[in-house]
SEKOLMAR-29786 format. One record per atom (N, C-alpha, C, O): residue in one letter; x, y, z. Coordinates in steps of 0.001 Angstrom, whole numbers, padded with zeros to 6 digits, always signed. Layout:
! SEKOLMAR-29786
AXYZ;...
This chain:
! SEKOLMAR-29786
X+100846+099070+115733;X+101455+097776+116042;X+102923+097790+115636;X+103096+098552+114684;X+104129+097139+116090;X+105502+097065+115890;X+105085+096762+114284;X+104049+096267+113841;X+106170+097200+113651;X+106714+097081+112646;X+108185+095899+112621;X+109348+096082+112980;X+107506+094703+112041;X+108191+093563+111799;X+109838+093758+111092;X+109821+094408+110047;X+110884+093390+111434;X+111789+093061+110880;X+112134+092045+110010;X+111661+090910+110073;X+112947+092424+109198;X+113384+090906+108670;X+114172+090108+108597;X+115236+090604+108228;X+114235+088912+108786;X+115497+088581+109840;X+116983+088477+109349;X+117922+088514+110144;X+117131+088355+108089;X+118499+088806+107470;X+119154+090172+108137;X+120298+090290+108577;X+117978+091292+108083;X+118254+092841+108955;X+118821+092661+110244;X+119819+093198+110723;X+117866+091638+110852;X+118061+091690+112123;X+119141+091285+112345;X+119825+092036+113039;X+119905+089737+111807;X+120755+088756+112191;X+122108+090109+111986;X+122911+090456+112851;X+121974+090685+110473;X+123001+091640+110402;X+123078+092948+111098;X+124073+093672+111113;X+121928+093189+111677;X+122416+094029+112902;X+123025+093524+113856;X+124078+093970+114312;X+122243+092228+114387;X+122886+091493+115809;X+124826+091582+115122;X+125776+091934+115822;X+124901+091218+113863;X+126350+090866+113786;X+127358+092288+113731;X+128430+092456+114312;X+126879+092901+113145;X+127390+094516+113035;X+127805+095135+114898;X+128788+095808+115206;X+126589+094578+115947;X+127027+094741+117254;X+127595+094042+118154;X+127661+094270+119362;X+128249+092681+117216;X+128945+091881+118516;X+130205+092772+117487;X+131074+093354+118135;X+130252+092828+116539;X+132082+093521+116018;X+132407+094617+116408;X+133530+095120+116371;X+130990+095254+116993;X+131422+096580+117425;X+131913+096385+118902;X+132931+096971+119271;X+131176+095536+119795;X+131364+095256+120916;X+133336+094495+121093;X+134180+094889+121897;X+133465+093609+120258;X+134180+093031+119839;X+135564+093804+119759;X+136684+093387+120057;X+135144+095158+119231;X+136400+095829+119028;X+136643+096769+119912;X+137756+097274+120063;X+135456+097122+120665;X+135418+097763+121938;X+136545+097122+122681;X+137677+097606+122673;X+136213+095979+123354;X+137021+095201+123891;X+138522+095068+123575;X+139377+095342+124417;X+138787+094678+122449;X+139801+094823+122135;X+140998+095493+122494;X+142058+095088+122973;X+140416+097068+122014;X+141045+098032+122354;X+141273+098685+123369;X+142207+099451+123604;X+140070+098267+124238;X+139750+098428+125703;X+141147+097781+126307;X+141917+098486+126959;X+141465+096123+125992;X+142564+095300+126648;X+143572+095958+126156;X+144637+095620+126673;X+143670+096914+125213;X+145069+097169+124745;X+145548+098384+125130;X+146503+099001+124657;X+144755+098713+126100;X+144838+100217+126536;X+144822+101236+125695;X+144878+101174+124467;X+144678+102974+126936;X+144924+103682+126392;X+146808+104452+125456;X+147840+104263+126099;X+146853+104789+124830;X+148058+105054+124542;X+148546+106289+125231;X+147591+107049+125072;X+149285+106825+125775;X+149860+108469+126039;X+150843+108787+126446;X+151377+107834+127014;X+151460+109714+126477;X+152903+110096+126861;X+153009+110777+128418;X+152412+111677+129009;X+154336+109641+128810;X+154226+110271+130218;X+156056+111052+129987;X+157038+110774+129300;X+155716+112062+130963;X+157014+112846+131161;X+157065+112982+132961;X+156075+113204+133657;X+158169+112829+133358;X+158111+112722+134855;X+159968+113552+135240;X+161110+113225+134918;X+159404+114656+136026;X+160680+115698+136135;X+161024+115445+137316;X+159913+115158+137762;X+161847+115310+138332;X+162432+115152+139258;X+162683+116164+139984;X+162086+117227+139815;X+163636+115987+140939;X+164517+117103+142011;X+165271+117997+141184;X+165830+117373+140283;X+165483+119179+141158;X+166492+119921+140101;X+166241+119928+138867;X+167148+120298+138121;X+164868+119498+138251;X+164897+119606+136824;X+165684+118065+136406;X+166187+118057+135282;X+165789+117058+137053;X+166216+115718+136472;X+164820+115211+135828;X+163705+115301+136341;X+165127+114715+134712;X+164194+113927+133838;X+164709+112212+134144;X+165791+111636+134023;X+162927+111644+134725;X+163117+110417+134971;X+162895+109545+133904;X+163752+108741+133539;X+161339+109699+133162;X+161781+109283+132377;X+160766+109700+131211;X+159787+110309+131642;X+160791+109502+129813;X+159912+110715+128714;X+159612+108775+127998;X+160641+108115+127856;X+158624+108277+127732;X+157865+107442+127476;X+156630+107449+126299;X+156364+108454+125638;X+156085+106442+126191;X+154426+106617+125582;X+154292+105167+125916;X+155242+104386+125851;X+152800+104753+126359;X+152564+103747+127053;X+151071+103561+126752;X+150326+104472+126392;X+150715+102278+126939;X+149532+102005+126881;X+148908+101729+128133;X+149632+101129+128927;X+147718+102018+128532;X+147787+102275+129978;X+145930+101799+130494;X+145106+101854+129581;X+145692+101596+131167;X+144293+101365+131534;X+143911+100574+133354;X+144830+100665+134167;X+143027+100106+133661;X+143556+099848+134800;X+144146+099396+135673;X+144517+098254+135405;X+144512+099821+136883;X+145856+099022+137430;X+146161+099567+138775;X+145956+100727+139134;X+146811+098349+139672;X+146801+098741+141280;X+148146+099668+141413;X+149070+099942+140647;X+147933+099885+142251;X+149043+100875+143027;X+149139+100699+144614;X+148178+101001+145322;X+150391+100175+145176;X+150148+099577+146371;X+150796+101289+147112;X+151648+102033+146625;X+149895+101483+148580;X+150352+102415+148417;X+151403+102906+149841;X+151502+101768+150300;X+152030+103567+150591;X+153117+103645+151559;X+152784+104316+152415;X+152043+105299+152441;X+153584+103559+153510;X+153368+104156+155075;X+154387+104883+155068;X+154692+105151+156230;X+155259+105465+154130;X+156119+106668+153900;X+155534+107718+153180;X+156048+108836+153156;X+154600+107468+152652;X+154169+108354+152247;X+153500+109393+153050;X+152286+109191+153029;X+153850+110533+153822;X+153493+110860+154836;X+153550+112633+154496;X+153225+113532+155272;X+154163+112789+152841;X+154530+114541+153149;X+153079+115751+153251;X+153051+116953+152991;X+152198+114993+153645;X+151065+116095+153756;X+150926+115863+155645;X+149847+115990+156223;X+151450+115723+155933;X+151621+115969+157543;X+151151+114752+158308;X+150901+113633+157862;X+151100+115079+159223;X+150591+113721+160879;X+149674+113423+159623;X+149522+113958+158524;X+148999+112065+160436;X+148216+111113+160125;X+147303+111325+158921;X+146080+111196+158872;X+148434+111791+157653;X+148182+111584+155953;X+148684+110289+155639;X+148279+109918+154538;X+149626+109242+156377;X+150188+108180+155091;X+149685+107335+154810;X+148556+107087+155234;X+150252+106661+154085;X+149334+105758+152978;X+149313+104579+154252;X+150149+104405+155138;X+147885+103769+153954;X+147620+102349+154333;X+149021+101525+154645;X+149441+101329+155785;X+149666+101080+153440;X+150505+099889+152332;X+149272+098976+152018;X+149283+097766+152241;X+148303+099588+151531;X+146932+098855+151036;X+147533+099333+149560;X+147932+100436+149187;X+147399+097523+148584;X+147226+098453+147296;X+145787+098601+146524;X+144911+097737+146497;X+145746+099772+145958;X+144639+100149+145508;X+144632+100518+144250;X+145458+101291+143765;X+143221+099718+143324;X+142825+099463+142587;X+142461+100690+141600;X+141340+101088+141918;X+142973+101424+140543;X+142914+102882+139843;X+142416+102659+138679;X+143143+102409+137717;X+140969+102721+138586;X+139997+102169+137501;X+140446+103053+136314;X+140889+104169+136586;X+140356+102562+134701;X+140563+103475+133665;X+141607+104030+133169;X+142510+104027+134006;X+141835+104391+132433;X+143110+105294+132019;X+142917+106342+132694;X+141954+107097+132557;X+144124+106508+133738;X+144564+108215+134588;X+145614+108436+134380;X+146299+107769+133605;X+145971+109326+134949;X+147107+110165+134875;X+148287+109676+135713;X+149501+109782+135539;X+147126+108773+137243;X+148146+108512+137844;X+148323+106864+137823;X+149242+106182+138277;X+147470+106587+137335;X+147474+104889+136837;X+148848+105278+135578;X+149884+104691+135890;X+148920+105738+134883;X+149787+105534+133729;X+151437+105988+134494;X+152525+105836+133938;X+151202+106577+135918;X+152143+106531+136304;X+152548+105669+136822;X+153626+105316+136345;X+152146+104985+137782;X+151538+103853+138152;X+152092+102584+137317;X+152713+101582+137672;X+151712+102940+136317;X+152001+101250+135216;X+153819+101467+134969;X+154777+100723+135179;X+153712+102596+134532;X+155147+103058+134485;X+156373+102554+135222;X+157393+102104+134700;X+156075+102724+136742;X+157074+102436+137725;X+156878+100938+137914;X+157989+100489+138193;X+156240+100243+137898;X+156581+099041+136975;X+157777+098248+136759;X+158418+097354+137312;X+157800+099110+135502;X+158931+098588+134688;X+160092+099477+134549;X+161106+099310+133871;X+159622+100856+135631;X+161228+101736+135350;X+161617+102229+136323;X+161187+103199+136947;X+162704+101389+136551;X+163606+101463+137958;X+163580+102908+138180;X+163095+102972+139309;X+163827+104242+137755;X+164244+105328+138327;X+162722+106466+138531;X+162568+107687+138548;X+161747+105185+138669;X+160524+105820+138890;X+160226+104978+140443;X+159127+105185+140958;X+160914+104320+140950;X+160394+103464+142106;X+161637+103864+143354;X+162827+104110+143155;X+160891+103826+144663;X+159788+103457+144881;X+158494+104712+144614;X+158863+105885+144568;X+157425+104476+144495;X+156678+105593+144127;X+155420+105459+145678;X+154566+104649+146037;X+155858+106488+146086;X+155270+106600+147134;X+153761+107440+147353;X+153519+108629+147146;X+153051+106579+147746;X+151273+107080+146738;X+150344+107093+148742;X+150292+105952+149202;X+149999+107730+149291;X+148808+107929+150110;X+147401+107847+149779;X+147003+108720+149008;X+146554+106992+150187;X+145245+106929+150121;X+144187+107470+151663;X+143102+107152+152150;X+144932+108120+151868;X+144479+109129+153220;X+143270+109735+152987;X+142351+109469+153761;X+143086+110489+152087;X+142216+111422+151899;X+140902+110940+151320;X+141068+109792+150909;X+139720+111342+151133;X+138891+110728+150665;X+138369+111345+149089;X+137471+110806+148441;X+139066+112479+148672;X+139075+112995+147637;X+140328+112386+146659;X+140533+113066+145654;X+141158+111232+146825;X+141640+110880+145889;X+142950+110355+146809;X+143079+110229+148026;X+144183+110020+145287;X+145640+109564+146508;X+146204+110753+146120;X+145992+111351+145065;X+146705+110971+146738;X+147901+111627+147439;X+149386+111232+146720;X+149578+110025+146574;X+150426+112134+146271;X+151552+111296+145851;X+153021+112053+146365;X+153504+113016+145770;X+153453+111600+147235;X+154629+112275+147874;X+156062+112430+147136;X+156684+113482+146988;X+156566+110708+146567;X+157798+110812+145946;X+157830+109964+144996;X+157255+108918+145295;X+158341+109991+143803;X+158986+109033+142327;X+160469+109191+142376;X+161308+110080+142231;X+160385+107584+142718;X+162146+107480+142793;X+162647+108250+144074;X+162086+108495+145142;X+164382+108655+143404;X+164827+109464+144464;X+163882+111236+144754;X+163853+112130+145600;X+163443+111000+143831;X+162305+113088+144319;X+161402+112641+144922;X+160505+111889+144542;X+161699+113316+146398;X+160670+113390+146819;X+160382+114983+147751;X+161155+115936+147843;X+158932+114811+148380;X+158310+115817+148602;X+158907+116372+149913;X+159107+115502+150761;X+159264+117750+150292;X+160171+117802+151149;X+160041+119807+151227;X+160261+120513+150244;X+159656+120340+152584;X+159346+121866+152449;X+158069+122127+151833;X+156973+121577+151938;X+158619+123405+150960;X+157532+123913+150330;X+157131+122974+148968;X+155969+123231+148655;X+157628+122153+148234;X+158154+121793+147176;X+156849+120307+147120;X+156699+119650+148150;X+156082+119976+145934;X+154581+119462+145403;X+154708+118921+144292;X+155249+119574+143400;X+154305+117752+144063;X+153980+117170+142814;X+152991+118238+141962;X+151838+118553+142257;X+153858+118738+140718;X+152730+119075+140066;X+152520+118054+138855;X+153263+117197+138375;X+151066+118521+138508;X+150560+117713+137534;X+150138+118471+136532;X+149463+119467+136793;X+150523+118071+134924;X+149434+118916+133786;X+149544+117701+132845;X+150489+116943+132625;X+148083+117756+132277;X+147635+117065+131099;X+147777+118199+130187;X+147458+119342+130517;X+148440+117771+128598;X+148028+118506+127315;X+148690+119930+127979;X+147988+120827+127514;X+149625+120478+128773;X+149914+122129+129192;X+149296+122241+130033;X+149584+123297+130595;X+148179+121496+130738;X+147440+122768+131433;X+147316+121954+132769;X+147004+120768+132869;X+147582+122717+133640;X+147605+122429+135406;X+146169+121441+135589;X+145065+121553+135057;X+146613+120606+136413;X+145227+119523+137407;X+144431+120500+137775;X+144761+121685+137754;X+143202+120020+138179;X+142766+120691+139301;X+141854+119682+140241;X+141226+119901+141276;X+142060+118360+139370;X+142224+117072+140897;X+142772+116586+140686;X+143721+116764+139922;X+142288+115205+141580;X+143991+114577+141841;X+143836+113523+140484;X+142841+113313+139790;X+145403+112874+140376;X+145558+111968+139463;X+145012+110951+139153;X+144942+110551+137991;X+144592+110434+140030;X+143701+109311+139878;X+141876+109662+139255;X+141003+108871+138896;X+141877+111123+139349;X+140797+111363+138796;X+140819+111382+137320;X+140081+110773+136545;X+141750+112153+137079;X+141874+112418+135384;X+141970+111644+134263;X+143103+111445+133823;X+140599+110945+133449;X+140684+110440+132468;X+141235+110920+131349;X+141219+112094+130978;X+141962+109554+130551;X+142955+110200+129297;X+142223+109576+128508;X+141461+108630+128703;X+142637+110484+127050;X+142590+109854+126152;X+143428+109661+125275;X+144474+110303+125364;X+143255+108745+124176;X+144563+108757+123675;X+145023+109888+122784;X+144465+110736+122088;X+146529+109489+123149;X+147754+110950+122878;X+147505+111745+123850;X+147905+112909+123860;X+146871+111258+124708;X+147511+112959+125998;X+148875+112801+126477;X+149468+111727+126582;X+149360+114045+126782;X+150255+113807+127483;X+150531+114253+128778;X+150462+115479+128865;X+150844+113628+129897;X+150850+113508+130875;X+152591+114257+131741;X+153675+113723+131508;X+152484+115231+132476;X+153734+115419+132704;X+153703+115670+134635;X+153209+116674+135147;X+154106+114941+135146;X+154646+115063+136549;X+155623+115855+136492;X+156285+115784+135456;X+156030+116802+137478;X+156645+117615+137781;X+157288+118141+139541;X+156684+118985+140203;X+158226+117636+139904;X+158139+117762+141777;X+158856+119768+141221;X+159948+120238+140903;X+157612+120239+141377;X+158117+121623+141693;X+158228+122129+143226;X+157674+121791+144272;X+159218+123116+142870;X+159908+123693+144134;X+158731+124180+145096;X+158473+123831+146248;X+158227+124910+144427;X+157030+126067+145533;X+156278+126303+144935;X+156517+126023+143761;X+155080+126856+145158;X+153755+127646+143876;X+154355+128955+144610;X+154800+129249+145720;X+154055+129731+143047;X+153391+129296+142049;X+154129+128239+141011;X+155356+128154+141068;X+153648+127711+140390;X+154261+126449+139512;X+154972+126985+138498;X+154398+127909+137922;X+156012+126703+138112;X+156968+126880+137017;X+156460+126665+135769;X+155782+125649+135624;X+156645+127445+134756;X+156495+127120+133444;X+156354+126194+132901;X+156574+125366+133786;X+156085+125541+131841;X+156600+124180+131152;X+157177+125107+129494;X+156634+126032+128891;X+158502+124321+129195;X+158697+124555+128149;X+158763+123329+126873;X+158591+122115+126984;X+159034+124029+125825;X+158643+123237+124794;X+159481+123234+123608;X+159868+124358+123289;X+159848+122324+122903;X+160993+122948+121828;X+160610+122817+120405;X+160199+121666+120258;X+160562+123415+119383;X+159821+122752+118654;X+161061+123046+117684;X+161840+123991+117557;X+160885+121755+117032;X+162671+121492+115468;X+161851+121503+114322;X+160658+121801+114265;X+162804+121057+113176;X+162546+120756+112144;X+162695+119240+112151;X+163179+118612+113092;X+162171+118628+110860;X+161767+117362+110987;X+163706+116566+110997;X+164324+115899+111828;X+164048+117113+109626;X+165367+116791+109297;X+166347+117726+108666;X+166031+118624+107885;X+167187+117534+108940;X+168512+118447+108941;X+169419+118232+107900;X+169340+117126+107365;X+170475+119209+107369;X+171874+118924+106829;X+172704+119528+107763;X+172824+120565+108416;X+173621+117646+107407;X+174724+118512+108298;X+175963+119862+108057;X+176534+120105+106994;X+176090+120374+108973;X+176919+121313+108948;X+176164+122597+108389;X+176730+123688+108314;X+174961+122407+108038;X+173607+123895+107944;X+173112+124462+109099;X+172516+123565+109695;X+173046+125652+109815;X+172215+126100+110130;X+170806+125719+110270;X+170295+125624+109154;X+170160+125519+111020;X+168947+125666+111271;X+168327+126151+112150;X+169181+126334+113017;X+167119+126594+112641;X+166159+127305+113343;X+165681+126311+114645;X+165745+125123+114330;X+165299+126504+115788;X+164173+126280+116476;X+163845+127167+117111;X+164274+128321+117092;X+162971+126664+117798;X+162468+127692+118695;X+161481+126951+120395;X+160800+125965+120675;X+162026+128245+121121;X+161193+127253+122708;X+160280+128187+122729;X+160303+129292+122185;X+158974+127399+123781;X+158157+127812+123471;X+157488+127781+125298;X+157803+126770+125926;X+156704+128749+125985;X+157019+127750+126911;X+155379+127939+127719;X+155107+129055+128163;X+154265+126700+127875;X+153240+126895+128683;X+152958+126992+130096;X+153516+126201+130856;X+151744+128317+130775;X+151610+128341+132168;X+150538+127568+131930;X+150080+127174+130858;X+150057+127328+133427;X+149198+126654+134065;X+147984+126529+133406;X+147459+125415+133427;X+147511+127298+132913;X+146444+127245+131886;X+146604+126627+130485;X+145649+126421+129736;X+147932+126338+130180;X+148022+125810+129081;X+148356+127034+127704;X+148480+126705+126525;X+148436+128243+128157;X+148623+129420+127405;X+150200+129398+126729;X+151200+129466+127444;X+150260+129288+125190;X+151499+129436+124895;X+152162+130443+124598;X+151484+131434+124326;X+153667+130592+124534;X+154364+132159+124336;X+155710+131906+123914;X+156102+130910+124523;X+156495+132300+123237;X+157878+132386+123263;X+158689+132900+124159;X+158516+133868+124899;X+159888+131950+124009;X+160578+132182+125539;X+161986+132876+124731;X+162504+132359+123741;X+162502+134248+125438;X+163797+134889+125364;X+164742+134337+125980;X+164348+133713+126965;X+165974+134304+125785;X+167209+133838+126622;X+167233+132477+127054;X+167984+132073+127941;X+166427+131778+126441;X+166544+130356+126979;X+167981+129453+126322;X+168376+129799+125209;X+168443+128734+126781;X+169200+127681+126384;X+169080+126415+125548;X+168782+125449+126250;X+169228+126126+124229;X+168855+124942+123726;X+170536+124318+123953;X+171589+124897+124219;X+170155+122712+123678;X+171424+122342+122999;X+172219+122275+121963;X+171728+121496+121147;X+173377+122790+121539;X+173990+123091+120693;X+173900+124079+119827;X+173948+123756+118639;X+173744+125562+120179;X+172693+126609+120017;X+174294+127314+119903;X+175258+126824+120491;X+174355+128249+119248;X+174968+129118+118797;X+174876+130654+119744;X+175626+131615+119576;X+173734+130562+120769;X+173593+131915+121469;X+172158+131239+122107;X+171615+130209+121705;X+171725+132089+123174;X+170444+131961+123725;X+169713+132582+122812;X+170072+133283+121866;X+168282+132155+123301;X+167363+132515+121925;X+166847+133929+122174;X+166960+134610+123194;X+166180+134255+120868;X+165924+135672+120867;X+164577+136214+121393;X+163831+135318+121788;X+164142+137331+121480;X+162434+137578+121611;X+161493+136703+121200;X+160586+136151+121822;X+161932+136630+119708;X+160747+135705+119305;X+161403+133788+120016;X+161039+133014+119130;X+161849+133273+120711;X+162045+132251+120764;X+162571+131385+120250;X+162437+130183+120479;X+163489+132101+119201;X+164009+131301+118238;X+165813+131279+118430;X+166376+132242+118950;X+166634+129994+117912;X+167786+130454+118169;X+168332+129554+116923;X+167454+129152+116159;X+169965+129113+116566;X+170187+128725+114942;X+171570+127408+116152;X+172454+127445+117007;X+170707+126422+115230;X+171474+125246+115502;X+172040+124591+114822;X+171289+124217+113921;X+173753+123904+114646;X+174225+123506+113769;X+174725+121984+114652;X+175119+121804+115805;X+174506+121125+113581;X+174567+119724+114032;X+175571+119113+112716;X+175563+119707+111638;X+176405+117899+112926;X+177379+117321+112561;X+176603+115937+112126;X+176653+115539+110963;X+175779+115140+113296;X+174946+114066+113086;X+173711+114025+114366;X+173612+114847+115277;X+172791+112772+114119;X+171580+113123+114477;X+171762+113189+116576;X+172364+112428+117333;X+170982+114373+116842;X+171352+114349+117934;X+169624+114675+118683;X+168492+114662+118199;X+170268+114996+120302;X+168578+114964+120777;X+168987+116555+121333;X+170151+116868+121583;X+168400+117026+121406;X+168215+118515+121753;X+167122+119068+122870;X+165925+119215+122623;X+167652+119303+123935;X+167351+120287+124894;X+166843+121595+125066;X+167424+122428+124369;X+165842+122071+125856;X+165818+123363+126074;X+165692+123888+127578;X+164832+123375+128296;X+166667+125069+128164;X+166293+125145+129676;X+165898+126297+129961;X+165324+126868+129033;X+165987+126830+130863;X+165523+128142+131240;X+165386+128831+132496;X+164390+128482+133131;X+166007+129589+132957;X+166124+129336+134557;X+165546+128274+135697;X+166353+127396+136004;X+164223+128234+136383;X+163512+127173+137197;X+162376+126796+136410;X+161461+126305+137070;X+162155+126910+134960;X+161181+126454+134357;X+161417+124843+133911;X+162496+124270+133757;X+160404+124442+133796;X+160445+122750+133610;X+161512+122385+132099;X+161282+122921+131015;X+162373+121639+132266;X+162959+121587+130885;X+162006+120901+129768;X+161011+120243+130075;X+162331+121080+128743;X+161819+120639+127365;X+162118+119083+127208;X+163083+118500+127702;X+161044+118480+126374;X+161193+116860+126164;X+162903+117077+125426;X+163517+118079+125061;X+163171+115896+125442;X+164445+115983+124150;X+163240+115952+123011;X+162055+115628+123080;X+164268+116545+121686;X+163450+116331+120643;X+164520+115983+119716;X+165422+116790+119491;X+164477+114668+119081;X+165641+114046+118224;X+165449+114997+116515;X+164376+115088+115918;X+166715+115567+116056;X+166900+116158+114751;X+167697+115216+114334;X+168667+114966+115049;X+167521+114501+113166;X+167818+113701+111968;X+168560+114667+111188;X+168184+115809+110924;X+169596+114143+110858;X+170962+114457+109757;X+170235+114076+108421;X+169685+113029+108763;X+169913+114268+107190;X+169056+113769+106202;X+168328+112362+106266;X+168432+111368+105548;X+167522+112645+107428;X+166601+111464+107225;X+165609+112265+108034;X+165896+113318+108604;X+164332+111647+108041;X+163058+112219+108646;X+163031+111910+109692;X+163361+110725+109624;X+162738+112302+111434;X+162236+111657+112275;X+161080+111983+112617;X+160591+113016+112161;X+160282+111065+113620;X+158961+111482+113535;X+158816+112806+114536;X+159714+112869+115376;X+157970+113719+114572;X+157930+114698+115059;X+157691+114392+116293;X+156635+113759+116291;X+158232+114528+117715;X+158468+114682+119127;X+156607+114832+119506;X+155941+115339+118603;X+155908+114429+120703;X+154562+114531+121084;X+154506+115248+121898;X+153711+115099+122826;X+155421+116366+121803;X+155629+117598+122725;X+155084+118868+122316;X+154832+119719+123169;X+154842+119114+120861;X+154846+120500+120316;X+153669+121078+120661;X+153429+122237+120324;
């Protein structure tokens, strides 16, 4: 026969699951958190962010047309359940002029389609790429659930195979007029990391060496670059003159 409860147990279970429910919600309305990075035509950075993100429409364009004849979008907007990759892009252009117009196709029945952000758009051989956390899509944006702290990086690359992504990694804080170290770092498609030779940081004393490293001297707090022939450039990553900054969500 059931085994009776007692109702103090019970009432404090029932209450233990509306706070849990309670905070579900909560956090649910407050979205997910994650970092979007969005690269342009030529290696232009549109814009490097962190956002809270969850679901949200995306109206989508009868310009949107770069996957050939009768791919473009509706101008239906459509509804991108959850935290994605391309919802957080999505929420993004929004509120940041040099992400609009964002030109999105719902043609296909495997997902949307995304031709151009802002002035980049899709044109030749040249594709939105996409990687979560380093490592290449392998559907579309609207599929890919985040969680929080991913980071999210759009990329209009030239041709496949897809370009590198690089990475810079500093020290927290600096003296001025010292020497210091970084180093680039830079992930393929798989998300595989390596040190990058001859790359370019900002304010770098020489391109960097085998191991990826090169010696940077700063005056006051600045943001720092890394490039590298057609590989994706590096987030900025701000170095502090004797004060701490928080470490970049790039490394």
């Amino acid at each position: 026969m059931p085994i009776p409860v007692p109702f103090r147990l019970a009432a404090a279970c029932a209450l233990a699951l509306i706070l849990s429910l309670s905070v579900s919600a909560s956090a649910l309305a407050k979205g997910v958190p994650a970092d979007l990075r969005v690269v342009g035509k030529g290696g232009k950075v549109l814009t490097e962010q962190t956002l809270n993100t969850g679901t949200t429409a995306i109206k989508t364009s009868a310009k949107a047309n770069c996957f050939g004849a009768g791919t473009a979008g509706s101008g239906k907007s459509v509804t991108v359940k959850g935290a994605t990759a391309l919802g957080l892009l999505g929420q993004a252009a929004k509120a940041t002029a040099a992400l609009r117009p964002l030109l999105v196709t719902d043609a296909f029945d495997f997902g949307l389609g995304i031709c151009g952000v802002g002035a980049s758009k899709v044109s030749g051989k040249a594709s939105w790429y996409l990687k979560v956390n380093h490592k290449g899509a392998t559907v579309s944006g609207d599929a890919i659930k985040l969680k929080p702290g991913d980071e999210v990086l759009w990329d209009l690359a030239p041709s496949y195979p897809y370009p590198n992504e690089l990475g810079l990694i500093v020290p927290v804080g600096v003296s001025a007029g010292v020497p210091f170290e970084v180093q680039v770092v830079s992930y393929d498609e798989k998300g595989k990391r390596k040190p990058v030779a001859g790359a370019s940081v900002t304010g770098a004393s020489g391109p960097t060496a085998a191991n990826g490293k090169a010696s940077v001297t700063l005056s006051a707090t600045a943001s720092l670059v890394a490039t590298h022939g057609k590989d994706i450039p590096s987030p900025a990553e701000e170095v502090c003159i004797g004060t701490s900054c928080p470490a970049g969500p790039y490394k």
